[in-house]
C-alpha positions in Angstrom: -63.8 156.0 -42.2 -66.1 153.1 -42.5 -66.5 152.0 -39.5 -67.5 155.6 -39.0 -70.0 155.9 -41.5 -71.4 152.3 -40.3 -71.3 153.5 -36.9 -73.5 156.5 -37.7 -70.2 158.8 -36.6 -70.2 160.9 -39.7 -68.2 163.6 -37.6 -65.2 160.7 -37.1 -66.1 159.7 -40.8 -64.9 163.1 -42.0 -61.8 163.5 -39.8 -60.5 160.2 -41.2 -61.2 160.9 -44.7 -59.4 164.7 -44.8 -56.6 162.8 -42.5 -56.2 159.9 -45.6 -56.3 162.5 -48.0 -53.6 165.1 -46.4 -51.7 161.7 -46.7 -52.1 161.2 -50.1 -51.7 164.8 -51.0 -48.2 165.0 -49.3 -47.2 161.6 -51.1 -48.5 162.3 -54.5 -46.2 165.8 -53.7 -43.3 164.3 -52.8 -43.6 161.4 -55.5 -44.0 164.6 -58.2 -40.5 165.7 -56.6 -38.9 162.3 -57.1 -40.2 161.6 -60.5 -41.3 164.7 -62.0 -42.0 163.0 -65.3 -45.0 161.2 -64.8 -47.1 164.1 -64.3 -48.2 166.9 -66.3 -47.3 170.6 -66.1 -50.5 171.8 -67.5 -49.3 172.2 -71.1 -48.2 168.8 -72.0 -49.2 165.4 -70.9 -46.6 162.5 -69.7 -45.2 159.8 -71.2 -47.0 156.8 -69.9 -46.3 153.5 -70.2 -48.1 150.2 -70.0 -47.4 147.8 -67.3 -46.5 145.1 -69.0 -42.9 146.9 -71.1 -42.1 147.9 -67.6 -42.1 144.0 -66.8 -39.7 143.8 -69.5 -37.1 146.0 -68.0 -37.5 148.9 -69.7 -36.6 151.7 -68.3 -39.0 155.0 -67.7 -37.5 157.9 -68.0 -34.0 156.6 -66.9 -35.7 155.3 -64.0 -36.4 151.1 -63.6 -39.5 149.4 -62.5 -37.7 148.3 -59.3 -37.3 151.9 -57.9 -41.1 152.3 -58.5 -41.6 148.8 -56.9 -39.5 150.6 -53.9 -41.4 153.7 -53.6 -44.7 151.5 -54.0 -43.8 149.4 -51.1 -42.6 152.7 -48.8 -45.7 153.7 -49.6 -47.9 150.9 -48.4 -45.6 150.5 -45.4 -46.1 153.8 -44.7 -50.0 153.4 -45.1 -50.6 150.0 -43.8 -53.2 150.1 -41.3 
């Protein structure tokens, strides 16, 4: 998308953005399937917690840190350009 915009090729510039963000549509989707929790159905927020308790193994939910860490990384594997 950059290079597109630098390039003056604001037609390529806009492909690659609505291409990214089909992407990250579909994964924030199937990452609301597989964890449900940490988003909010409209009439109540999630739980959220900071960073740092995960660090001390604490789970979220019933799920761990390291499942997270797992998805994470499928994700930027998935994404890595």
């Amino acid at each position: 998308m950059v290079d597109g915009v630098e390039a003056g090729n604001f037609d390529t510039a806009e492909h690659t953005m609505r291409t990214h963000l089909r992407a990250v549509f579909d994964d924030v989707e199937r990452i609301k399937a597989k964890s449900p929790q940490l988003f909010s159905n409209g009439s109540e927020r999630p739980t959220r917690k900071v960073v740092s308790s995960w660090e001390r193994g604490d789970a979220v939910n019933g799920e761990y840190p390291d499942q997270l860490r797992k998805d994470i990384a499928e994700f930027v594997s998935q994404h890595a350009r």
